[in-house]
C-alpha positions in Angstrom: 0.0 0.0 0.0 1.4 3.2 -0.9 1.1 6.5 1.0 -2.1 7.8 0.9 -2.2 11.3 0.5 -4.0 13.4 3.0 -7.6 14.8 1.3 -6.7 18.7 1.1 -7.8 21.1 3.2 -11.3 22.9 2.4 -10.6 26.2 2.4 -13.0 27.8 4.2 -15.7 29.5 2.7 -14.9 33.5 2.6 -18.6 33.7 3.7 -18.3 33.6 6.9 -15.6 35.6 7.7 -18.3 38.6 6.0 -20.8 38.7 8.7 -18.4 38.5 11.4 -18.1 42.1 11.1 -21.7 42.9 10.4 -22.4 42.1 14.5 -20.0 44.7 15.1 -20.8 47.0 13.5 -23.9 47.1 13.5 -24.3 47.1 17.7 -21.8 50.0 17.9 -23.4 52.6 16.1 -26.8 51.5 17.2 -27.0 52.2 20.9 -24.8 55.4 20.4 -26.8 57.0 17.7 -30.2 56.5 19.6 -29.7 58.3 22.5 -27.8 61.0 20.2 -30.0 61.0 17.1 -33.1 62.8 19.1 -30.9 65.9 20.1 -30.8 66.8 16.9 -34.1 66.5 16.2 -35.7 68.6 18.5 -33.4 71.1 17.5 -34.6 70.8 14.1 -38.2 71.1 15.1 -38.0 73.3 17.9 -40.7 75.9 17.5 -38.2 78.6 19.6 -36.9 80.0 15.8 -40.7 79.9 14.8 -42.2 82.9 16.5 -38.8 85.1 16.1 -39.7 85.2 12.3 -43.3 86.5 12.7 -42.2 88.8 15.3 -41.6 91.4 13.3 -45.3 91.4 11.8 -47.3 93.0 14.9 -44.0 95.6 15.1 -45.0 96.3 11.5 -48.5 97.4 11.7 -47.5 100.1 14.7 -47.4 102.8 12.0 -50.8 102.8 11.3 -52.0 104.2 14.2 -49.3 106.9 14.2 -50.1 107.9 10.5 -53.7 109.0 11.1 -52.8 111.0 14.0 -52.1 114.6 12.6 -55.4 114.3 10.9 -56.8 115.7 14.2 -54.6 118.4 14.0 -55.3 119.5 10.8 -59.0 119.2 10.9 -58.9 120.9 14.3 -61.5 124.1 13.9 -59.5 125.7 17.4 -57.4 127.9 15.7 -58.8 130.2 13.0 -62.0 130.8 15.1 -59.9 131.5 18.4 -59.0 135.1 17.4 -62.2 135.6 15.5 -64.4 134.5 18.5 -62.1 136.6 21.1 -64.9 139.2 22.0 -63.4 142.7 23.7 -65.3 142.6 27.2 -64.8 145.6 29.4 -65.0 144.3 33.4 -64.7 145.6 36.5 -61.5 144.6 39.2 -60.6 145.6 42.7 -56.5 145.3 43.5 -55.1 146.6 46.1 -51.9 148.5 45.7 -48.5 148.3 47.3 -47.7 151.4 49.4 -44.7 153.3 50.4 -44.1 155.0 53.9 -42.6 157.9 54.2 -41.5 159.1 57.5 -39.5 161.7 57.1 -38.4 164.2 53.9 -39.0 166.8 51.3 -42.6 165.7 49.2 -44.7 168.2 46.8 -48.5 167.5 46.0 -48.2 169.0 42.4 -49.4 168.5 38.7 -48.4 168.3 35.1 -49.7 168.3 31.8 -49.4 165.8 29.6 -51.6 164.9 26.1 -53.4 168.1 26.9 -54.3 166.4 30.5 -53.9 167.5 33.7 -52.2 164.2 36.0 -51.9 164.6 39.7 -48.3 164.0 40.8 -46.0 163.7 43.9 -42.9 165.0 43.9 -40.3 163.2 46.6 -37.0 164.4 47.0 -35.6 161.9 49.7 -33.1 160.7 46.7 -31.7 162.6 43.9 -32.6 163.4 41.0 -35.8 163.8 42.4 -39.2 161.9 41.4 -42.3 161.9 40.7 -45.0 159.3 41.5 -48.2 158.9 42.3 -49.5 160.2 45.5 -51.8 157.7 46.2 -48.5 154.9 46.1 -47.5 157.0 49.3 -48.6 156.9 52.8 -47.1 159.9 55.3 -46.4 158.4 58.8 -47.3 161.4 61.1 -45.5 159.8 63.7 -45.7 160.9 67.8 -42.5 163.0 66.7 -44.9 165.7 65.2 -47.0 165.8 68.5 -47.6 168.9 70.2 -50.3 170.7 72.4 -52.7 172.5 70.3 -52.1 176.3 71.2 -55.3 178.7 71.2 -54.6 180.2 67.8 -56.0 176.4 66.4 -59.1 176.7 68.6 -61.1 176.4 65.3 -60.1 173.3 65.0 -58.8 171.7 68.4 -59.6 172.5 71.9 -56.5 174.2 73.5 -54.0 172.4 75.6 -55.4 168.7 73.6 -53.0 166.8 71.3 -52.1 167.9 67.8 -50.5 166.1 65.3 -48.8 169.1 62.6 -46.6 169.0 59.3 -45.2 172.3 59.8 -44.0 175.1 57.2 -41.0 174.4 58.4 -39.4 170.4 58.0 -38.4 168.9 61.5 -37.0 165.5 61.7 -39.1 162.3 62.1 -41.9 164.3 60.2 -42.3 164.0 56.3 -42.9 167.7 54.9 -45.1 167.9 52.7 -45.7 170.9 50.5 -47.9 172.6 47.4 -46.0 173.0 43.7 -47.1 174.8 40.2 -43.4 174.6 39.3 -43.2 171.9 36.1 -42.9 173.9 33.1 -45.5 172.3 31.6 -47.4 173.7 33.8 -45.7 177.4 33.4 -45.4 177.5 29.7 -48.9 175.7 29.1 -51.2 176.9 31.3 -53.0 180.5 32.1 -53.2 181.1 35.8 -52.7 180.0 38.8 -54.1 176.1 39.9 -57.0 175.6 42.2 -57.3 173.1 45.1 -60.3 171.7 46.2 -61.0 169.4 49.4 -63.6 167.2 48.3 -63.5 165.3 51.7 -61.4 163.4 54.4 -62.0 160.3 56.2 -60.1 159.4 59.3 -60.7 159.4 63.5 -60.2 162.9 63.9 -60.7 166.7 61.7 -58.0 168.1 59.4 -57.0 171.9 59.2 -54.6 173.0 56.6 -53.3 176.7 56.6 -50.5 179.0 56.2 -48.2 180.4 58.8 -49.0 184.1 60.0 -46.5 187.0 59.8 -43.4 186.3 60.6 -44.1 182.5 60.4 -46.1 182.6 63.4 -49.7 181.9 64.3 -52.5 180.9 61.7 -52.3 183.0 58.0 -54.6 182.0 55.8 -56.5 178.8 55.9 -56.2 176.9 52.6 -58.7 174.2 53.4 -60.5 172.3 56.3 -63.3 169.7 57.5 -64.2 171.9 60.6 -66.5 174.8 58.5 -63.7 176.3 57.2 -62.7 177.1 53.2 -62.8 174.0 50.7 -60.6 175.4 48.2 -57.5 177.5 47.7 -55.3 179.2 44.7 -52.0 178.3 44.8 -50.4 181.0 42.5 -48.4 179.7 39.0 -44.8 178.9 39.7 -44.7 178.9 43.4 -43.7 176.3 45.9 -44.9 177.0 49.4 -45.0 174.3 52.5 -48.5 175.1 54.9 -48.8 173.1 58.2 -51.3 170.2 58.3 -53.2 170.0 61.8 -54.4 165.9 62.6 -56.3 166.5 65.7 -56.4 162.5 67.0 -54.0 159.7 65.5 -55.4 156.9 63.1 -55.8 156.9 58.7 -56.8 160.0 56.9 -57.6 159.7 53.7 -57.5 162.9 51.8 -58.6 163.7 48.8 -58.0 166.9 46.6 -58.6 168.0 43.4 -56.3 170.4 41.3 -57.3 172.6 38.4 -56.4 175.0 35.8 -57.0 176.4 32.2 -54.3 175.6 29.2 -53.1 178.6 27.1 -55.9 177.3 24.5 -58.8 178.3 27.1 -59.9 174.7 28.2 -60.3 173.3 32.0 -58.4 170.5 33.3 -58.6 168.6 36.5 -56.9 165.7 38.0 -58.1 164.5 41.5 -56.6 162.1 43.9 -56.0 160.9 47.6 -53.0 161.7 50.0 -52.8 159.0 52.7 -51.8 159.7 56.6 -51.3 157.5 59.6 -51.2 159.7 62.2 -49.8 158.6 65.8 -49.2 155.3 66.9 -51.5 154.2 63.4 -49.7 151.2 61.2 -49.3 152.6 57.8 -50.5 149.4 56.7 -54.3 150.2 57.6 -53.9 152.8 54.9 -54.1 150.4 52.0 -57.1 150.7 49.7 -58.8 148.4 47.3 -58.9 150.0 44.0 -61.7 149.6 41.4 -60.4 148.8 37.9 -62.0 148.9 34.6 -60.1 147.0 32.1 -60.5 144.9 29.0 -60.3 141.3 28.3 -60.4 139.0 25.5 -63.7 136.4 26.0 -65.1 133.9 23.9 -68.7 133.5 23.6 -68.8 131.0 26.3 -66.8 132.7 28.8 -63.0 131.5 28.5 -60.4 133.8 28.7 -58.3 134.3 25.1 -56.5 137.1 23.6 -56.9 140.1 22.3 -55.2 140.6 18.7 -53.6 144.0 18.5 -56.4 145.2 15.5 -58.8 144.8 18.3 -57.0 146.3 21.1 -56.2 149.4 18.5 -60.1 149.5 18.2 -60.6 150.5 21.9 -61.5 153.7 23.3 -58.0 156.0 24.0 -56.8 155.4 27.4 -58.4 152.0 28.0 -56.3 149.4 30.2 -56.1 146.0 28.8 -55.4 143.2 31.3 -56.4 139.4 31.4 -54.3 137.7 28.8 -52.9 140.5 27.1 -49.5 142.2 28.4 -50.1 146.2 27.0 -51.0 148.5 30.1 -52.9 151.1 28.8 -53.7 152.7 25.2 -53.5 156.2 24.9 -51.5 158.9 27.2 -53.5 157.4 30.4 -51.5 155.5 32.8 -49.7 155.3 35.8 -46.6 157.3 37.7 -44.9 159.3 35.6 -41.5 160.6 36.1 -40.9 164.7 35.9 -37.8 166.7 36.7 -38.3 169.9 38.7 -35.8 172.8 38.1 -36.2 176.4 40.2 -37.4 177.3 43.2 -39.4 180.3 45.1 -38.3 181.5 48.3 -41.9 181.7 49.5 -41.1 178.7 51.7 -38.1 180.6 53.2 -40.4 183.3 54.2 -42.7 180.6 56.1 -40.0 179.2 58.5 -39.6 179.6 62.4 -39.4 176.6 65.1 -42.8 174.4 65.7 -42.7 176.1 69.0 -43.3 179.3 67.8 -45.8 178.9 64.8 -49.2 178.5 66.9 -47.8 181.9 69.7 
């Protein structure tokens, strides 16, 4: 028997060697993509990047309620009937005005003329240049430095021996002086005469006696004006500055009021009135404050509101009218409040007039 050869070897089907890898592979990417794979997926399908894109639609639409908006505005009737329905009204107004006291100084009660009008005005020469105001804007504070017993040349007024309150003809510290002037040159050059003063009455606790000083500057002259029977009027001669002594016979307010006159160089009368103011004694200047009655006009619309005035309409009103309420112009016309005047010259009159308070009732 010869060798028998060995059968060869099958090779081995490649086939199986194949799959062996498919296990493996297949089990590794498996479990490690499931639990990875969904991440992705809701971040795909996450609505979050949804509603930013339609955000911007409601911000688009905002500027349709902003675009009708001036149509208001320009179908608005307010403006072309508010100057056209702003009705002149003339009304009536009490104020009450700010006063100054004077205690001591050099005043004149005086006049001017000014638009062909005759203006009351107070000189005061406590600072220099002097001014001129308004006399009522003053009040004289006859203090208990111009006390004295009443002596029994004023027995017309007072009863002898009883206190007296005087402004003398001649100035005394503590006591404001206050005398009469027909110096401005508009009243020289432009009027004929001399200017008249008239009491037209006094209101206060006690009478008032106004008078000049006798000869020598004694005793009781002439009596200019009074509330005890005596003269209501006086002349005061043109261009003359004189200083009379005012007699308060108890303290409190006195409220005096006077009216000057004269005739311009063309013939016509003129007049300006108005109210000196005295506390007197122990009095508080204060009291002497007034409530004033003002007529002014306003702009009003038909149902009431206040509006203003265009200038057409205030150039419409009567000359000198005062226009308040919404409108800033003062006054139309030459009317208005304190005017400033320069004084020049002087009489000696007042010289002539002058002796110690002591002496002027002997």
């Amino acid at each position: 028997m010869g060798d028998k050869k060995p059968e060869p070897t099958p090779t081995p089907d490649p086939q199986p060697t194949t799959p062996t890898p498919e296990p493996t592979a297949t089990p590794t990417p498996d479990p490690s993509a499931t639990p990875t794979s969904p991440e992705p997926k809701p971040t795909d399908s996450s609505p979050t990047p949804a509603p930013t894109t339609p955000a911007p639609k409601p911000t688009a639409p905002a500027p349709k309620p902003t675009a009708p908006a001036p149509k208001p505005t320009s179908d608005s009737p307010a403006p072309a009937p508010s100057t056209e329905q702003c009705i002149p009204t003339k009304v009536t107004r009490t104020e009450k005005g700010s006063l100054k006291v004077a205690t001591e100084g050099h005043f004149d009660l005086g006049a001017q003329l000014q638009g062909g009008k005759l203006v009351a005005s107070l000189k005061d020469d406590r600072r220099q240049p002097a001014q001129w105001v308004n006399p009522s804007s003053i009040v004289f504070k006859v203090s208990d430095a111009a006390r004295t017993s009443a002596p029994e040349a004023l027995s017309f007024v007072a009863s002898p021996g009883s206190n007296v309150w005087v402004i003398g003809s001649t100035q005394q510290a503590g006591v404001p002086w206050l005398g009469q002037n027909t110096m401005h040159p508009s009243i020289v050059n432009g009027t004929t005469g001399p200017v008249t003063w008239t009491l037209n009455g006094v209101t206060g606790p006690g009478k008032l006696a106004v008078f000049n000083s006798g000869g020598l500057g004694s005793g009781v002259g002439q009596r200019v004006f009074d509330n005890v029977g005596g003269p209501t009027s006086y002349t005061v001669p043109a261009n003359t500055h004189a200083h009379p002594n005012w007699v308060f016979t108890a303290p409190g307010i006195y409220r005096v009021s006077i009216t000057q006159s004269a005739t311009t160089n063309a013939g016509q009368k003129v007049s300006a009135a108005t109210t000196l103011l005295f506390a007197v004694g122990n009095a508080d200047p204060a009291a002497a404050g007034t409530s004033t009655t003002v007529e002014e006009w306003v702009g009003k619309t038909p149902d009431g509101k206040d509006c203003e005035l265009s200038p057409e309409q205030i150039a419409k009103l009567p000359a000198g009218a005062k226009v308040g309420g919404l409108n800033t112009l003062p006054t139309t016309g030459s009317e208005g409040g304190s005017e400033l005047l320069i004084v020049t010259g002087a009489l000696g009159l007042a010289g002539a007039l002058t002796l110690a308070a002591r002496r002027r009732f002997a």
